[in-house]
Biopython code that builds the backbone (N, CA, C, O; Angstrom):
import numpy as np
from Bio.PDB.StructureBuilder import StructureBuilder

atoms = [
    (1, "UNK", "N", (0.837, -1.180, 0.000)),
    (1, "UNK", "CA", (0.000, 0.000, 0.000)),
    (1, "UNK", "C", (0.885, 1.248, 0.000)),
    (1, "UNK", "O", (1.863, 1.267, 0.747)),
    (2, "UNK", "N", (0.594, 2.344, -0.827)),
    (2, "UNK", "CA", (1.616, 3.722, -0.719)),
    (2, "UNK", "C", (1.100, 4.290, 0.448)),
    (2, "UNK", "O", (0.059, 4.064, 1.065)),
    (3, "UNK", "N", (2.147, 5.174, 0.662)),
    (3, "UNK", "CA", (2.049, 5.722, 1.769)),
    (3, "UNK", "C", (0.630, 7.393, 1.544)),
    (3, "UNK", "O", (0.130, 7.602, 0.439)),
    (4, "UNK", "N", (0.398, 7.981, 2.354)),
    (4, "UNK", "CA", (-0.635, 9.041, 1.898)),
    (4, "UNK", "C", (0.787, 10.540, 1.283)),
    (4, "UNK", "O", (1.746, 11.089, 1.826)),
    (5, "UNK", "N", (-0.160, 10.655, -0.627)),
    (5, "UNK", "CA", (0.400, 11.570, -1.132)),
    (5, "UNK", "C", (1.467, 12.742, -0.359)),
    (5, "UNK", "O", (2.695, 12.837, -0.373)),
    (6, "UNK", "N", (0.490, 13.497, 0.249)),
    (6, "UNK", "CA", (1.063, 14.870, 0.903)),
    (6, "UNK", "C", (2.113, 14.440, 1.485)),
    (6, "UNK", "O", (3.147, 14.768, 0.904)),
    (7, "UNK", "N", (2.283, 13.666, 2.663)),
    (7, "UNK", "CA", (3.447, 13.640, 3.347)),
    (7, "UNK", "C", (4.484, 13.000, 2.774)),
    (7, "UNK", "O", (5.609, 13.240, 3.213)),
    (8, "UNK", "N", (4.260, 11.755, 1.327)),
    (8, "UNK", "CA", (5.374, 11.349, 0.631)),
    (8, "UNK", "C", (5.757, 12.474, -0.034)),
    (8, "UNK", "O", (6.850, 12.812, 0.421)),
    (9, "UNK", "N", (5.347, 13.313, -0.994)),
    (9, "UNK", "CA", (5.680, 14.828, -1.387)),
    (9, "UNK", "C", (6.350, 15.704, -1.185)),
    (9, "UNK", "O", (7.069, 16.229, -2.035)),
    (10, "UNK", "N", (6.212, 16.202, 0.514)),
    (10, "UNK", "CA", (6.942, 16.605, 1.671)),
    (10, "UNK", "C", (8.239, 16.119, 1.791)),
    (10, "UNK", "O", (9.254, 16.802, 1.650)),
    (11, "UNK", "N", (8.198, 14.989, 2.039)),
    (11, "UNK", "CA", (9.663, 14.245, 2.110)),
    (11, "UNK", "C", (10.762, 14.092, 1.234)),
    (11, "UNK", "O", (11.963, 14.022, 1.497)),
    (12, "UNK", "N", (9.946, 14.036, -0.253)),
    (12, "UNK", "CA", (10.870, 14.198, -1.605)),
    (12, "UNK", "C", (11.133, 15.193, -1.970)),
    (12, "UNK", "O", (12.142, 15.383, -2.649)),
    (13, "UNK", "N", (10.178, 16.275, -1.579)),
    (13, "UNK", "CA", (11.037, 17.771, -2.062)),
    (13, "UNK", "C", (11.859, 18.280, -1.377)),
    (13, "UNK", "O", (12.534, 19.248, -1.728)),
    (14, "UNK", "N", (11.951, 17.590, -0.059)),
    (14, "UNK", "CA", (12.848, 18.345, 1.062)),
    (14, "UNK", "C", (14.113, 17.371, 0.573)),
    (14, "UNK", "O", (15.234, 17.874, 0.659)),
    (15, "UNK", "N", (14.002, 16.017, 0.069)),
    (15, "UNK", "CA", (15.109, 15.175, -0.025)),
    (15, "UNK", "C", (15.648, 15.698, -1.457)),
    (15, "UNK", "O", (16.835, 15.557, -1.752)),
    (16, "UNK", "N", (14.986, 16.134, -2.083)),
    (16, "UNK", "CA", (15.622, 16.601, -3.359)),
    (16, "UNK", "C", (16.336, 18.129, -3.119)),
    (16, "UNK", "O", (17.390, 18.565, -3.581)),
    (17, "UNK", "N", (15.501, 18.666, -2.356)),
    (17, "UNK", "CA", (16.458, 20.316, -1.884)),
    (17, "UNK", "C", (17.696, 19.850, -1.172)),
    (17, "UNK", "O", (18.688, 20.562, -1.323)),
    (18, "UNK", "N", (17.827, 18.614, -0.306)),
    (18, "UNK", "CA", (18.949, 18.761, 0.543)),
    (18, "UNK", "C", (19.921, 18.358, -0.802)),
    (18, "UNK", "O", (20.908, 19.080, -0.942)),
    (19, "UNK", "N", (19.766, 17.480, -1.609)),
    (19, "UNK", "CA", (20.581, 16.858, -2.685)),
    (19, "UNK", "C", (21.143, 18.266, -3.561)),
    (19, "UNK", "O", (22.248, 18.408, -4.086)),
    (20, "UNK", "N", (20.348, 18.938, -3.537)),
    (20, "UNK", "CA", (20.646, 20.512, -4.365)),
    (20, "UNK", "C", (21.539, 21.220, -4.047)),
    (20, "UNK", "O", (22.360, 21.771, -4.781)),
    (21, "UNK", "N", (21.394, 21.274, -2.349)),
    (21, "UNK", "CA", (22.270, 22.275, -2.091)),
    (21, "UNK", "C", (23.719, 21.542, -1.288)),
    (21, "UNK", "O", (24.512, 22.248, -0.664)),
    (22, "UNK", "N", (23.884, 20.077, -1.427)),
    (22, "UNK", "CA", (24.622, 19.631, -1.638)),
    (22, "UNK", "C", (26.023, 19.416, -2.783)),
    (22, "UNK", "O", (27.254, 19.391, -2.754)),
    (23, "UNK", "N", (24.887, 19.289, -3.754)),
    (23, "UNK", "CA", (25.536, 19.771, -5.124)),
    (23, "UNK", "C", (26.232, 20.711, -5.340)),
    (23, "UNK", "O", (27.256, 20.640, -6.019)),
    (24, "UNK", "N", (25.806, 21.735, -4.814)),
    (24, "UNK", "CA", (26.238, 22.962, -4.685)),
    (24, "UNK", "C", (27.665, 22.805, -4.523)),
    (24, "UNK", "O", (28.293, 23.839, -4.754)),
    (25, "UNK", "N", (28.132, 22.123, -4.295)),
    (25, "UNK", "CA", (30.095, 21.634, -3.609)),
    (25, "UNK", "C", (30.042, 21.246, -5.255)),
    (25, "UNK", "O", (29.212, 20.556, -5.846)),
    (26, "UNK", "N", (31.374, 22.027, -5.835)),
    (26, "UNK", "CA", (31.605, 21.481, -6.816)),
    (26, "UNK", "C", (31.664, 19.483, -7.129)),
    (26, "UNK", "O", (31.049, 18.851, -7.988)),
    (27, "UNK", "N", (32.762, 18.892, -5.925)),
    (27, "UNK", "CA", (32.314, 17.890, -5.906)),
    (27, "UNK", "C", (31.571, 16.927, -5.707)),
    (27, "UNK", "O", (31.888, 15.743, -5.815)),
    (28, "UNK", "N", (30.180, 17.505, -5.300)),
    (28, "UNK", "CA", (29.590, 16.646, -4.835)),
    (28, "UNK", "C", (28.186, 16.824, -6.379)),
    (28, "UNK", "O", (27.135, 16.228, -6.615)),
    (29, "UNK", "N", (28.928, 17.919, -7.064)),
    (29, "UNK", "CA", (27.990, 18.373, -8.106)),
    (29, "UNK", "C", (26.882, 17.237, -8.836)),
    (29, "UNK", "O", (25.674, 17.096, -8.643)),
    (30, "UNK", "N", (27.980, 16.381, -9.899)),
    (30, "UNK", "CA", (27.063, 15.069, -10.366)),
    (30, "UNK", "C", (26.133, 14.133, -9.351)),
    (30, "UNK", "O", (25.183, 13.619, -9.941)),
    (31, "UNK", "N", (26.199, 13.916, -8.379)),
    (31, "UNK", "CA", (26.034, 13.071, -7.351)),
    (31, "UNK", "C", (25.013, 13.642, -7.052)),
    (31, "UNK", "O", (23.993, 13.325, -7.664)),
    (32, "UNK", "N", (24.961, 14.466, -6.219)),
    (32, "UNK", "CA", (23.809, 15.363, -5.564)),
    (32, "UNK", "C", (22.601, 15.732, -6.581)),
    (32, "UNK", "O", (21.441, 15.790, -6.173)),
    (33, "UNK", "N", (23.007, 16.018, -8.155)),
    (33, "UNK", "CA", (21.945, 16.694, -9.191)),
    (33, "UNK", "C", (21.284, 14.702, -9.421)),
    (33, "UNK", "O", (20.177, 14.203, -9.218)),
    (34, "UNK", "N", (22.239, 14.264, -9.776)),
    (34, "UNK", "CA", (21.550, 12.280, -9.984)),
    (34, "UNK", "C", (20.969, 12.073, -8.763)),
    (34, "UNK", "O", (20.121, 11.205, -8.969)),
    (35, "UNK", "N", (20.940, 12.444, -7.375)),
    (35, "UNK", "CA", (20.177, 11.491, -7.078)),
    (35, "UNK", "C", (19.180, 12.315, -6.663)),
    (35, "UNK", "O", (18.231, 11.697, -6.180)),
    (36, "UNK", "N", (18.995, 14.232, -6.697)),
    (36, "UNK", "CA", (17.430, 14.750, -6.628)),
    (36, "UNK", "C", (16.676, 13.847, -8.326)),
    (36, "UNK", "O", (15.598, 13.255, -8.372)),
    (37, "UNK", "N", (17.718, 14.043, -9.565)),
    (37, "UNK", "CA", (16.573, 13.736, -10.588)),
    (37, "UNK", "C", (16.086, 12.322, -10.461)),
    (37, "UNK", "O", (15.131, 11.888, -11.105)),
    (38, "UNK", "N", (17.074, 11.343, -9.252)),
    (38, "UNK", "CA", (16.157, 9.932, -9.624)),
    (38, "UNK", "C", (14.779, 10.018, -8.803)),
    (38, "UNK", "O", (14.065, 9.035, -8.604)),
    (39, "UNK", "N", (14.558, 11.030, -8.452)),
    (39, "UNK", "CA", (13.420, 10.585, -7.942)),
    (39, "UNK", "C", (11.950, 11.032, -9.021)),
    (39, "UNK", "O", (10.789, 10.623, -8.998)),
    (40, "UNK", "N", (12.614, 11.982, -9.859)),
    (40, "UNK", "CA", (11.661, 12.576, -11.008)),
    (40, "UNK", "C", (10.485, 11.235, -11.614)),
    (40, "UNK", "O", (9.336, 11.455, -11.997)),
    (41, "UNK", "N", (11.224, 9.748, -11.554)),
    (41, "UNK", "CA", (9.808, 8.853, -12.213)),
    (41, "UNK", "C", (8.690, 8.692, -11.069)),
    (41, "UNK", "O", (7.472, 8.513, -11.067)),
    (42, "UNK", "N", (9.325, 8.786, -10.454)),
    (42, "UNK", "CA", (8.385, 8.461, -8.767)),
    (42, "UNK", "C", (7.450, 9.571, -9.042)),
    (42, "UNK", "O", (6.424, 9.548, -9.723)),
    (43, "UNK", "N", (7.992, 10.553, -8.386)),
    (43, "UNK", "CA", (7.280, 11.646, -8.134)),
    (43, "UNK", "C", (6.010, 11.992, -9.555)),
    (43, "UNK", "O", (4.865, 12.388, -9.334)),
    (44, "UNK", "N", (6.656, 11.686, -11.132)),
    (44, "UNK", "CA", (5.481, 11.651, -11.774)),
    (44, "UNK", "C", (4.638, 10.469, -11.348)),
    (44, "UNK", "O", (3.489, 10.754, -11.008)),
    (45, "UNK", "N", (4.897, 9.541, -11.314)),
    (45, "UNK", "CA", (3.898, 8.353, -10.702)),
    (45, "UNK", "C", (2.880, 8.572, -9.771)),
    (45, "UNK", "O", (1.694, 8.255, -9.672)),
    (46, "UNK", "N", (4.142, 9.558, -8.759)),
    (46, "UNK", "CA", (2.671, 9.539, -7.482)),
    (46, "UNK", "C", (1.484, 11.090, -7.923)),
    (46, "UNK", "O", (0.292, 11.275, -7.678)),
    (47, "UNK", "N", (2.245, 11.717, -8.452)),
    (47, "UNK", "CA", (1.326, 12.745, -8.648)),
    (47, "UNK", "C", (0.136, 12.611, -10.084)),
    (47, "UNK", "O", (-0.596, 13.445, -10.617)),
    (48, "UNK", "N", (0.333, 11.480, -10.287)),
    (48, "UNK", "CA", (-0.982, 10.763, -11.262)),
    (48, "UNK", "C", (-2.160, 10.625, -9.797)),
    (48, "UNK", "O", (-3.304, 10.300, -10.116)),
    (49, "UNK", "N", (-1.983, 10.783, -8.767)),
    (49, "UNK", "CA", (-3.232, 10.597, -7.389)),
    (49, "UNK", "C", (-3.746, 11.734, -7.252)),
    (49, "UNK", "O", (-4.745, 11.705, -6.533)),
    (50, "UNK", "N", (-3.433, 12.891, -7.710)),
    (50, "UNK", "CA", (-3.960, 14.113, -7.649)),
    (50, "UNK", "C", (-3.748, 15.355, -8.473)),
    (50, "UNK", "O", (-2.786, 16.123, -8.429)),
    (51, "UNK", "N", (-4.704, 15.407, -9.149)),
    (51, "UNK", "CA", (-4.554, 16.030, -10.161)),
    (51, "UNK", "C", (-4.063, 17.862, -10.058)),
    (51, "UNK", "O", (-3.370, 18.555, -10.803)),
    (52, "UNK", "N", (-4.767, 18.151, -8.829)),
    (52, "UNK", "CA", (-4.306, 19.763, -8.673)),
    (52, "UNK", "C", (-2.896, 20.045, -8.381)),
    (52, "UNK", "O", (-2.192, 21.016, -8.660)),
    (53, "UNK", "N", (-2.544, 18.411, -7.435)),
    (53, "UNK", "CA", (-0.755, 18.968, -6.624)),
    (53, "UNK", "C", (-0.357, 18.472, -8.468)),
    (53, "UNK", "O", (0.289, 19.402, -8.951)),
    (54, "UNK", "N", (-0.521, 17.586, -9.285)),
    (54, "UNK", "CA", (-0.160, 17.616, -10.133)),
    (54, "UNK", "C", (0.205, 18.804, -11.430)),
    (54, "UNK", "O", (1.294, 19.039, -11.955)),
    (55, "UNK", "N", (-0.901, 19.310, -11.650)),
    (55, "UNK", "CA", (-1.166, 20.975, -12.081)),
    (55, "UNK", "C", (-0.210, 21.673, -11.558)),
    (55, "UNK", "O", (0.559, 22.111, -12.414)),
    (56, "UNK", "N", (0.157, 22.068, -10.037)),
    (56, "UNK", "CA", (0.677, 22.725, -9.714)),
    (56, "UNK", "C", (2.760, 22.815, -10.112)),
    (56, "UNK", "O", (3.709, 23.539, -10.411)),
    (57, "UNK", "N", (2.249, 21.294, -9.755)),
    (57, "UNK", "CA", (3.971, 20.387, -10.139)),
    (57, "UNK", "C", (4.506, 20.932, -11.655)),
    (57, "UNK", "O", (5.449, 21.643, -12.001)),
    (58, "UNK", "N", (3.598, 20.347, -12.260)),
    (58, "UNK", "CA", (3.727, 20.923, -13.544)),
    (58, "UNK", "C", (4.093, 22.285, -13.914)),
    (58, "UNK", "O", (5.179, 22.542, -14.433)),
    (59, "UNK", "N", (3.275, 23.094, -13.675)),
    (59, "UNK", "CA", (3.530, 24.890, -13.341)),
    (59, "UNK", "C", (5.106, 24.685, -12.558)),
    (59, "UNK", "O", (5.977, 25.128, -13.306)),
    (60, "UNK", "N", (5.497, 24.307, -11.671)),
    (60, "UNK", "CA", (6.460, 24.606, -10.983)),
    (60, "UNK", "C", (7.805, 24.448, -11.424)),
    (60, "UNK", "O", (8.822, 25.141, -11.452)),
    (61, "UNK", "N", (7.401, 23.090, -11.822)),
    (61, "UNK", "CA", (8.777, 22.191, -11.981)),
    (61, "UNK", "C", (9.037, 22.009, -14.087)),
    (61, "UNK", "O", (9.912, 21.478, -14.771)),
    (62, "UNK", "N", (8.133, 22.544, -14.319)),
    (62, "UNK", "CA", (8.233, 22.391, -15.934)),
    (62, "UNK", "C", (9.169, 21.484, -16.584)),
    (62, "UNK", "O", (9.136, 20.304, -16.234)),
    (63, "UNK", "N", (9.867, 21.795, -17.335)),
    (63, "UNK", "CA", (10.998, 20.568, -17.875)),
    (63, "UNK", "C", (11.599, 19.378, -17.091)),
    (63, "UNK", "O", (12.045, 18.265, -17.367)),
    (64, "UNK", "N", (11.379, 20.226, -15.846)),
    (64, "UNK", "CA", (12.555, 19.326, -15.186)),
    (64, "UNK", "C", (11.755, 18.034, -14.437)),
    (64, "UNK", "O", (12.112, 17.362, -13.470)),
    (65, "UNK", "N", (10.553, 17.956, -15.253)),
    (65, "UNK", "CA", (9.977, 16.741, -14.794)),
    (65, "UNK", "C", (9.093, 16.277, -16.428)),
    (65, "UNK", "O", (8.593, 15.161, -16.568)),
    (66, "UNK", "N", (9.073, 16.710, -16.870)),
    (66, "UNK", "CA", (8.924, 16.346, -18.523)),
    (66, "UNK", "C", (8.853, 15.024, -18.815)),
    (66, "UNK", "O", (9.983, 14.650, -19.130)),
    (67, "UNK", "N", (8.401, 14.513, -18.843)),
    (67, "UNK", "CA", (8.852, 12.562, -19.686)),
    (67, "UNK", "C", (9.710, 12.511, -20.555)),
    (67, "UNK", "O", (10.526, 11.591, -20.612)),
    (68, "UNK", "N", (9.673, 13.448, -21.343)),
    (68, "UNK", "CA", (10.791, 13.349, -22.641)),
    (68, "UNK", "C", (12.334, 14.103, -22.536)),
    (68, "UNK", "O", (13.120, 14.009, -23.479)),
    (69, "UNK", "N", (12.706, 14.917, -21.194)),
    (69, "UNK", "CA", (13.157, 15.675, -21.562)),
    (69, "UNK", "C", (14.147, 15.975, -19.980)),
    (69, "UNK", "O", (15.175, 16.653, -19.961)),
    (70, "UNK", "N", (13.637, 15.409, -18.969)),
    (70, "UNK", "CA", (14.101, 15.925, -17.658)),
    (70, "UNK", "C", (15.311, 15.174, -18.220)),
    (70, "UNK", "O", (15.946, 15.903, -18.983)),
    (71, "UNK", "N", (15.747, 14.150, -18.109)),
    (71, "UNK", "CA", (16.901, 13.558, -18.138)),
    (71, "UNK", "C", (18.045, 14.341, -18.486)),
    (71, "UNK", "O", (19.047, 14.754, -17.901)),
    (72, "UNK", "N", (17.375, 14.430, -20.068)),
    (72, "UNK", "CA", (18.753, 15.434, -20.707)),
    (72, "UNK", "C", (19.090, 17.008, -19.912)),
    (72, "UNK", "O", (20.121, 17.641, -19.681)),
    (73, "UNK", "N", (17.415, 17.258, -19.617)),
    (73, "UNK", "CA", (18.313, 18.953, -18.852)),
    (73, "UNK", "C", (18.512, 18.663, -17.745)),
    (73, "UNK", "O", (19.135, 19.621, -17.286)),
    (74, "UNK", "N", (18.341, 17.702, -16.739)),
    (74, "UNK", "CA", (19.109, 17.361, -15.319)),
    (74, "UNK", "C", (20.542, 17.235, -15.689)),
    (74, "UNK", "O", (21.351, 17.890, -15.032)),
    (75, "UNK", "N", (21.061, 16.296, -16.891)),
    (75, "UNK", "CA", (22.326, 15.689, -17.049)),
    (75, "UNK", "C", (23.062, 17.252, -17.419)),
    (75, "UNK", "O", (24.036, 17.653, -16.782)),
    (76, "UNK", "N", (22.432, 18.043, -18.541)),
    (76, "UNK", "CA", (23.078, 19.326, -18.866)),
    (76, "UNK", "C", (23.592, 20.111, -17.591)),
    (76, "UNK", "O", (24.677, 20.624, -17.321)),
    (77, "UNK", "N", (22.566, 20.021, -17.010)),
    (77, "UNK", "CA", (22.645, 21.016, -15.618)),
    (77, "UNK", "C", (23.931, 20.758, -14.787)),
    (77, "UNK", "O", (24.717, 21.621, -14.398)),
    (78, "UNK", "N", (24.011, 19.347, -14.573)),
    (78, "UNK", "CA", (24.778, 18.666, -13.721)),
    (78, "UNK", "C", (26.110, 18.946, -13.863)),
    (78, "UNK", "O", (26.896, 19.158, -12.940)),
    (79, "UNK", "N", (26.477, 18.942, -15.660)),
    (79, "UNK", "CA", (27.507, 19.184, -16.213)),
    (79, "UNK", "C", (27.889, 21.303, -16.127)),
    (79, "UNK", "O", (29.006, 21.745, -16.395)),
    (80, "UNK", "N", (27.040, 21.954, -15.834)),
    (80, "UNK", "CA", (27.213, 23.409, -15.691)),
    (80, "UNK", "C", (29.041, 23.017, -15.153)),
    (80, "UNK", "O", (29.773, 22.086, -14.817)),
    (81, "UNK", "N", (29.022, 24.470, -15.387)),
    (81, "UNK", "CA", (30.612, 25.037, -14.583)),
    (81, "UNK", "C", (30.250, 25.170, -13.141)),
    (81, "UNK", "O", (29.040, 24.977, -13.017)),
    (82, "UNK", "N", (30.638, 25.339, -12.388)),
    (82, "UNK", "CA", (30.061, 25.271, -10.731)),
    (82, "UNK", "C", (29.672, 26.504, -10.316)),
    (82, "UNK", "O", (28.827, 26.290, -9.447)),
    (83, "UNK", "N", (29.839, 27.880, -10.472)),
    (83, "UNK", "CA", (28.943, 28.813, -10.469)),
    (83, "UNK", "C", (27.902, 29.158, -11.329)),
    (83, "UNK", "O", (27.214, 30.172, -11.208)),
    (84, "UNK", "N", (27.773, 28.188, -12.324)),
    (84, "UNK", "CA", (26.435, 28.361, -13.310)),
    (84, "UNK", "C", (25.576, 27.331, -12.724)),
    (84, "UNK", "O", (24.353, 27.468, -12.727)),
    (85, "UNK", "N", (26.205, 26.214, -12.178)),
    (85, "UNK", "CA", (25.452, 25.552, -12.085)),
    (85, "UNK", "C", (24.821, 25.977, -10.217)),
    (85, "UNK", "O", (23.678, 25.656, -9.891)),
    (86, "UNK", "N", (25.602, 26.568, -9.398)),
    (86, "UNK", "CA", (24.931, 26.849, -8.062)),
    (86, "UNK", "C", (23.503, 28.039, -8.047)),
    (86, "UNK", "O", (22.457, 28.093, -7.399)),
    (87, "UNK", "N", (24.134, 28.896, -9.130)),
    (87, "UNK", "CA", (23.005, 29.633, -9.752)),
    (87, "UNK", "C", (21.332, 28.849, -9.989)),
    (87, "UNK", "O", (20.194, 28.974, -9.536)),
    (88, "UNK", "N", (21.941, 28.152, -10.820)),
    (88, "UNK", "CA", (20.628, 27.096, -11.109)),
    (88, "UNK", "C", (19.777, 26.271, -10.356)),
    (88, "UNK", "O", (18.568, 26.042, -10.327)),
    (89, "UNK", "N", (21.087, 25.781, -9.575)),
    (89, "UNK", "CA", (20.192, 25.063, -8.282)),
    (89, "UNK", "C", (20.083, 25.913, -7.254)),
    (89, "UNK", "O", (20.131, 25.134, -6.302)),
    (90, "UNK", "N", (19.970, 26.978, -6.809)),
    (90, "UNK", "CA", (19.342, 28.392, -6.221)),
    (90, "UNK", "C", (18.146, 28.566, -6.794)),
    (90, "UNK", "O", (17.187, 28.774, -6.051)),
    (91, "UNK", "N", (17.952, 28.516, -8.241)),
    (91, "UNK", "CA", (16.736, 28.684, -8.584)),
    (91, "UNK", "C", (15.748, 27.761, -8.687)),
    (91, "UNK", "O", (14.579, 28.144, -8.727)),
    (92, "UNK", "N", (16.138, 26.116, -8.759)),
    (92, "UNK", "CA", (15.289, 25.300, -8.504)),
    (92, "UNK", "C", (14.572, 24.976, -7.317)),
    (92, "UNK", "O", (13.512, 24.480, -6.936)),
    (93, "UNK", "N", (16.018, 25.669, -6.758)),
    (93, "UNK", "CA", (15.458, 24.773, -4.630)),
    (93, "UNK", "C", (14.606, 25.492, -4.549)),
    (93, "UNK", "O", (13.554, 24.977, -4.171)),
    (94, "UNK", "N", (14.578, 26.905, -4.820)),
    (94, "UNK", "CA", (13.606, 27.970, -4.419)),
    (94, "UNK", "C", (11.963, 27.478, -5.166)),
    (94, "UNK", "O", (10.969, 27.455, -4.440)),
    (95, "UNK", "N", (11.873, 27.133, -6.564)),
    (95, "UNK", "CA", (10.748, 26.366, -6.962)),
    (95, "UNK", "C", (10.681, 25.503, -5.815)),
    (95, "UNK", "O", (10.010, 25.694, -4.800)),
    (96, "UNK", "N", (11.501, 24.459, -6.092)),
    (96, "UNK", "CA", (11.456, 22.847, -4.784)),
    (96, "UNK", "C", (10.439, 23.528, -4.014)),
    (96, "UNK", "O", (9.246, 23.226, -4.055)),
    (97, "UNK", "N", (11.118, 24.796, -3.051)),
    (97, "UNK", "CA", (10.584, 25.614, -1.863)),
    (97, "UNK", "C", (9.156, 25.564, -1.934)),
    (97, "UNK", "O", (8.559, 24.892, -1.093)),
    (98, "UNK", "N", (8.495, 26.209, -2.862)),
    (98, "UNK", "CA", (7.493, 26.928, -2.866)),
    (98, "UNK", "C", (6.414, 25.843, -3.074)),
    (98, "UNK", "O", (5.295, 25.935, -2.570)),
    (99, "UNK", "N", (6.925, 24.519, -4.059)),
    (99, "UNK", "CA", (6.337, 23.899, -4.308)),
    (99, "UNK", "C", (5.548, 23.196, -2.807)),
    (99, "UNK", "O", (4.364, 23.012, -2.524)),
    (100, "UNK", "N", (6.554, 22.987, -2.223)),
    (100, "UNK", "CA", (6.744, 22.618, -1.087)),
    (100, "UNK", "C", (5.577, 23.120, -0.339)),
    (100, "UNK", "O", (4.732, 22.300, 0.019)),
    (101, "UNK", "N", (5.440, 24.275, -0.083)),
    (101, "UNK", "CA", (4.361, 25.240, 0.556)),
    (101, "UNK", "C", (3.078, 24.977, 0.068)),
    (101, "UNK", "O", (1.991, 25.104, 0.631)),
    (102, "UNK", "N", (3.356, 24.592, -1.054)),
    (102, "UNK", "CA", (1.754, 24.593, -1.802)),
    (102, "UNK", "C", (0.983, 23.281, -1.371)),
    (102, "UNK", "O", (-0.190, 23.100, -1.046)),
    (103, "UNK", "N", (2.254, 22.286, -1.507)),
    (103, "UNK", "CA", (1.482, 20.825, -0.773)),
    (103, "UNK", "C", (1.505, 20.775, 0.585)),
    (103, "UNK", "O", (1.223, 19.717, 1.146)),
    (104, "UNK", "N", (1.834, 21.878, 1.288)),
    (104, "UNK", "CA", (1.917, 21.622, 2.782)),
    (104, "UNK", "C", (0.629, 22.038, 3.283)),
    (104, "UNK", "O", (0.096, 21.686, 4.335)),
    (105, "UNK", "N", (0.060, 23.073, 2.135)),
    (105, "UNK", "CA", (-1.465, 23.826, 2.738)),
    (105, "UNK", "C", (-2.373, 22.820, 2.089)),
    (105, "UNK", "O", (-2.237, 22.826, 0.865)),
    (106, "UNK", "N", (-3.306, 21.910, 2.557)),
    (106, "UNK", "CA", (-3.682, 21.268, 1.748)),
    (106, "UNK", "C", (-5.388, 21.933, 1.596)),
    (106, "UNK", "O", (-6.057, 22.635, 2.354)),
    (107, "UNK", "N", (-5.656, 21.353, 0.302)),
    (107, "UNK", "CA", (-7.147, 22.373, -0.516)),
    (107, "UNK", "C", (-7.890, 22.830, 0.990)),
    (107, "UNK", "O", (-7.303, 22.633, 2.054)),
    (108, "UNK", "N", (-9.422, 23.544, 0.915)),
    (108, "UNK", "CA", (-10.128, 23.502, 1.515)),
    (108, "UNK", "C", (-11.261, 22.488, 1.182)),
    (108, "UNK", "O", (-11.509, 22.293, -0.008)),
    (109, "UNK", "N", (-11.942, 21.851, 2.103)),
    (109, "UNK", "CA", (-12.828, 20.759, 1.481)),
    (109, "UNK", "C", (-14.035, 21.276, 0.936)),
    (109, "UNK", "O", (-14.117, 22.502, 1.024)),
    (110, "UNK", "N", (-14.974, 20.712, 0.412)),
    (110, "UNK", "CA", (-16.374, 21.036, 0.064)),
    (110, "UNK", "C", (-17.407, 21.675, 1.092)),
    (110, "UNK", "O", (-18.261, 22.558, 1.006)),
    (111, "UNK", "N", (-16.822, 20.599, 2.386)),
    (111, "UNK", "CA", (-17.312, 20.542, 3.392)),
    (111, "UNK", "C", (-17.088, 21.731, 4.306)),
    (111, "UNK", "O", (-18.032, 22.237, 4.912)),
    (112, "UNK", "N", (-15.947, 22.143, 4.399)),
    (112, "UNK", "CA", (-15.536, 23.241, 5.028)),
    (112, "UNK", "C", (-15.810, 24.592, 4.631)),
    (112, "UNK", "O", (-15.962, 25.537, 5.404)),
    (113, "UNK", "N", (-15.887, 24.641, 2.800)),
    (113, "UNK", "CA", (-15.871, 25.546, 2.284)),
    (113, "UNK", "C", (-17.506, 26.354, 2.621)),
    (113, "UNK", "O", (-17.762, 27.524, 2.905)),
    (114, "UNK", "N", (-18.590, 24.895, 2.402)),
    (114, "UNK", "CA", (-20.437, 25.298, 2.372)),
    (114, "UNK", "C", (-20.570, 26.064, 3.920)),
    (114, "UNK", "O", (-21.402, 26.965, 4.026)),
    (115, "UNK", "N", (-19.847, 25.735, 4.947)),
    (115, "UNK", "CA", (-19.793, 25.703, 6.289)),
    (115, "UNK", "C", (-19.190, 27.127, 6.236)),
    (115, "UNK", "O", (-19.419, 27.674, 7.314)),
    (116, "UNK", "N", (-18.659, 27.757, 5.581)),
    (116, "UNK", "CA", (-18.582, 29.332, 5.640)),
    (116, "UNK", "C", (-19.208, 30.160, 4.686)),
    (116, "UNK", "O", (-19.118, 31.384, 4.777)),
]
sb = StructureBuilder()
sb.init_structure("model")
sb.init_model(0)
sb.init_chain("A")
sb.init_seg("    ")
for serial, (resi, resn, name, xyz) in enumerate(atoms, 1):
    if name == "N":
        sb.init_residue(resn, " ", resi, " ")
    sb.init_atom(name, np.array(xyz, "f"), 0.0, 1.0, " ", f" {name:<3s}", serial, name[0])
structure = sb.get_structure()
């Protein structure tokens, strides 16, 4: 049985930010960018359970979760010079971030909503 969406979500974006700003060390560059993108099949997998954190994912994370396409711009990325590439992963973690926020507030229900 999977575990419930939100809090697996939670855990992978925070495990993919720590991998980011790990990377961030020139040497730890390849290493750290491979193992936030292995989680990119998962994470499309699980977000086939909900279509809005999905929407949102999408909006957020654009290419870099693509079916056709994350691979090659994770691998490009990985390969940056090490201040192009800390640049970059500054700007992803900060997506990661936000994304983050968005699945942490979760919707208002139907139920809650008629009730005000």
């Amino acid at each position: 049985m999977l575990c419930d969406l939100r809090p697996w979500l939670l855990d992978s974006l925070g495990f993919m930010i720590e991998q980011l700003e790990s990377a961030k060390s020139p040497e730890d560059q390849l290493a750290g960018t491979d193992a936030a993108m292995g989680l990119i099949p998962f994470l499309r997998c699980r977000l086939k359970e909900d279509q809005n954190l999905s929407a949102q994912s999408a909006w957020g994370l654009h290419i870099y979760i693509d079916a056709d396409h994350y691979k090659s711009v994770w691998t490009a990325k990985a390969n940056l010079a090490p201040d192009e590439f800390s640049k970059w992963a500054d700007e992803l973690i900060g997506d990661l971030k936000a994304l983050r926020d968005v699945v942490a507030t979760p919707p208002i229900s139907e139920n809650e909503e008629a009730a005000n």
